[in-house]
Structures are given as C-alpha cells and as structure tokens.
Phi, psi and omega in degrees: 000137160266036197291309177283026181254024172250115210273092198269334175259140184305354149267017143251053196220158152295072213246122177272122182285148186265095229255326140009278201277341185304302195297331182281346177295133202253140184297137180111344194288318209252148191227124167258152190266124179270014197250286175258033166075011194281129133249122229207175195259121165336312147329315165296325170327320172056157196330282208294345166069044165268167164293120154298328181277299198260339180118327174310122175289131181278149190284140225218109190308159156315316195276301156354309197259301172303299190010303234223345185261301179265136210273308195200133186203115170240123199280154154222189194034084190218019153225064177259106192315130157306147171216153185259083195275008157237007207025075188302125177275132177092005179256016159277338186266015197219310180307283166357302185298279196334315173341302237262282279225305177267344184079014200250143151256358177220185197277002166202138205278110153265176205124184194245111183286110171256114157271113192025082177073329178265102161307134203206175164270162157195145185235137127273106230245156229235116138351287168318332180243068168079057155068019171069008202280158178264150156242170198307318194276308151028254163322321192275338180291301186293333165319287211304321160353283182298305205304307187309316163352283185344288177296330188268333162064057149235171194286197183215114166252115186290056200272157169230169186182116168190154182269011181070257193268132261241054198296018173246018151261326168076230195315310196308311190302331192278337180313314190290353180288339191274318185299300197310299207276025105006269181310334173270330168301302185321317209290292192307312187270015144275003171130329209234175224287128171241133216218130166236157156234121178274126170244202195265117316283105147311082181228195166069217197275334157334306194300290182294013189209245195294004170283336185244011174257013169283182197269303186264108199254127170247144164220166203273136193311127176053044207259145169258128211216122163163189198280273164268179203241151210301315166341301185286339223258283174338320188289317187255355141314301207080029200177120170287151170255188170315165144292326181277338199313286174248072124305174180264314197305316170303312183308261193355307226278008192214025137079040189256358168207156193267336172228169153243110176250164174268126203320298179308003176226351179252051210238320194279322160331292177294333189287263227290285179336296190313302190336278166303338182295299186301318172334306164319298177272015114336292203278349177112000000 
C-alpha cells in the first residue's frame, strides 16, 4: 500500500524561496515595539511615532517634535561654542557627526515657542545626538534658556531625554547639573511657571537635577525613567528587580510624576497648564 508515501505536508516538502520576490520586499516595512512586542507595518507609527498597540513613543529629534507641538517655534542660543575641555581623543570628531546626523547643534533644541496661543520657552532634548547627554554646552543653552525665561518672565516647557552626564567631559558634564538647577530656582522664585516632559530614556545626572525640578512633571506612556540603569542597580543590590520598576506607569502610580500623557494630547495639554499658570498669576 502507498497511501502514506505522498509528501503532502509541508515539513516533508522541500520548498524552495523565491529570492526574487524576496529583493523586492523593502527594507524596513515592519517595526517591533520594544516595549509589547507588537509587531506592525511601519507606517502605522503616524506623525507621533507611537506603538498602536501599547502606546508606546518611539524615540524621536527635537525637530520632529516641535513640528507637531508648536505653532510657531523661533530657534536661539545657537552660537555657544563647543569645546573639548578634557581633550577626549575623537570627540571633536564625533561632535561633528551628531551635527551632521541631527541637525542640531548641541543634545537640545532651545527656543521661544506659541503652543495654541501660549508663549513659552522650550527646550528639547535631541537622541541623535550622543544619547541626548549632557554636556558643557548642553548645560550653558539651558542656564541661558532659564535666565532668558527670567528676565522675560516665561514659562519653560521641558522635554527631556537623555542617557546622562556626557563622559568624554568628565568633572565639567557633572558641573552643569549645579549651573542649570541654579537657573532654574531664579526662574522658580520669580514667580513663574516651569513644565518637564520625561521621555523614553530619562536618566542619569538629567534625572537627578532639571527633570525632576518642575512644578508639573509629565511622562511620555512606558518611558524609561531613573537614575542608574537595571544593570548597576542589580550589580549593587545582589538582586533582580522589577521589569516595571523605572516606568512612567510606576513613577505615577508610587506618586513621582503627575501624569502619563500620550503624544497625540500633549500639545492641548500643555497650551491648558500654561493657560490656568497665566490665568492664576493674572488674579494674583
């Protein structure tokens, strides 16, 4: 009998690929979500470059983001020299690429802003450019940032992003967390309004100083937010932690930020905060 010698399924079939058809598929159509693992057709990201499924933002330039956030964006402090202040070998040459490659000239986008009507500072802080890290000029844009704020008596709206203190700067990159929040206590104790939005990945000495010195703290849905990173934090526990552990959903939920908004809301968001901050400091 033959009944069973015709190799009907396909693991006893030979299948040859159609390598054809392969080269015409374009590099790039499909994007997995690092946060659930969603995989989905590039395209579905749309303008805000979220997960469909979970929500998450995917990381994004500064210019990207004023795009979609501001109304009107006039850029400044954009001739603050770079400097190599330890003389790191390849990082004048490194600075350069991040340049090239962001369209920036330093790890934050500054300028003077209208969000639905509302005049603001806004700083943005840029991926593309060595991880957002901070550094001496960094650091010197966002002082001038607050002061101008100051003098001008506006609010300051904040994103932030960064893997934290700049190490082809060394002592100077921890300097600037003491310079910024400096700039930021004058800013506060004049009166006026300051807004951060933490996004996917907050850390480091960012974390510890202006990200977390505002009056209204937002994060972006499943943003990675903390100091040190799970590794170390392991390394020096003797003990895994959570997977959830430094989330937006955690920080909220153990009372360390006030909201979680989604990209696609936080343009109406932020307009209504500035909005009741002036209102408020109108009536007195």
């Amino acid at each position: 009998m033959k009944l069973y010698e015709n190799k009907s399924r396909i693991s006893e079939q030979h299948v040859k690929a159609d390598h054809q058809a392969m080269d015409r598929v374009p590099d790039g159509l499909w994007i997995t979500c690092p946060k659930c693992h969603q995989v989905f057709l590039r395209e579905k990201l749309g303008k805000f470059r979220t997960c469909p499924e979970c929500g998450y933002g995917f990381r994004t330039s500064a210019r990207q983001r004023v795009e979609w956030l501001a109304d009107d964006f006039k850029e400044i402090l954009t001739d603050i020299e770079e400097s190599n202040p330890i003389d790191f070998e390849g990082f004048d040459k490194k600075i350069k690429q991040c340049r090239e490659k962001s369209g920036i000239d330093e790890s934050v986008l500054t300028g003077i802003a209208e969000i639905q009507h509302e005049k603001c500072a806004l700083a943005v802080m840029d991926p593309d450019f060595i991880m957002g890290s901070l550094g001496s000029v960094t650091g010197e844009k966002l002082t001038r940032l607050f002061e101008m704020a100051t003098q001008k008596r506006l609010p300051v709206v904040l994103f932030a992003l960064s893997g934290g203190a700049r190490m082809q700067e060394g002592i100077y990159s921890l300097m600037q967390m003491q310079k910024v929040t400096q700039a930021v206590m004058e800013h506060s104790s004049a009166g006026l309004f300051y807004l951060t939005v933490l996004t996917d990945p907050t850390t480091g000495g960012v974390t510890a100083s202006f990200a977390n010195q505002s009056d209204i703290i937002l994060a972006e849905p499943k943003a990675l937010i903390g100091f040190a990173g799970r590794r170390v934090i392991e390394q020096t526990m003797h003990q895994k932690i959570a997977d959830d552990l430094q989330s937006a959903e955690t920080l909220m939920k153990n009372g360390l930020i006030d909201d979680i908004v989604p990209r696609d809301r936080q343009k109406q968001v932020i307009a209504k905060l500035l909005r009741l901050n002036r209102t408020e400091a109108a009536n007195g």
